[in-house]
C-alpha positions in Angstrom: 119.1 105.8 118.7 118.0 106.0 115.1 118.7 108.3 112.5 117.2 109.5 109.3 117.3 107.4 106.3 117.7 104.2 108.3 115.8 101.5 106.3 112.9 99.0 108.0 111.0 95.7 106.8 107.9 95.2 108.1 107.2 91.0 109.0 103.6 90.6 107.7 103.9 92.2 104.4 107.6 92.9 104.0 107.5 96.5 103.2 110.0 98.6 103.3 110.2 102.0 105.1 112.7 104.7 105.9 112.8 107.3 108.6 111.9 110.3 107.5 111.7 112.2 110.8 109.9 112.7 114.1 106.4 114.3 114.6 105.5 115.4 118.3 108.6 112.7 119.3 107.8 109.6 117.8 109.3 108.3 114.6 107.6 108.7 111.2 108.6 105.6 108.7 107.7 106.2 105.4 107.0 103.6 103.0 109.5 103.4 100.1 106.6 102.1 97.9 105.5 104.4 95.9 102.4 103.1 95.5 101.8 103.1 99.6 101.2 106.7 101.3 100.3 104.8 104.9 103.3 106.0 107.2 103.7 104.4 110.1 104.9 106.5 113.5 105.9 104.9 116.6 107.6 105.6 119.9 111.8 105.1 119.5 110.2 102.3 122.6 107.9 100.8 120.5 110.2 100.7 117.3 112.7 98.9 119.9 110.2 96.4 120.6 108.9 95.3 117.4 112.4 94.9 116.4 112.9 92.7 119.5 109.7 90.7 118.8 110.7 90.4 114.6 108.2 92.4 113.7 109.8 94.8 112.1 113.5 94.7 110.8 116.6 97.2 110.8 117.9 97.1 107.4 121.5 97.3 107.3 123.8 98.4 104.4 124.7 94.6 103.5 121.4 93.4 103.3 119.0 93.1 100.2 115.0 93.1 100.6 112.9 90.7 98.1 110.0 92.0 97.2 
């Protein structure tokens, strides 16, 4: 289970996003650039399994992101 605030890198561009809630049960990841306003929602499934396939990343507390 996730909950809001947790941090996320995306693999293919290395952006980083935060949950910033559910919408109709999926998971809304907002981008903490502001310069992006593309959210990205998924399944708490599908979040799972990009995480599984490196796709995306859980950021934990310990960790820095270069951008």
């Amino acid at each position: 289970m996730f909950v809001k605030g947790q941090r996320f890198e995306t693999s293919y561009n290395n952006e980083t996003y935060s949950f910033a809630g559910k919408w109709s049960g999926s998971m809304v990841l907002a981008p903490e650039n502001d310069e992006n306003a593309d959210v990205l929602i998924y399944t708490e499934n599908e979040v799972n399994e990009l995480i599984e396939s490196g796709e995306l990343k859980l950021i934990t507390g310990q960790e820095m992101v270069m951008r």
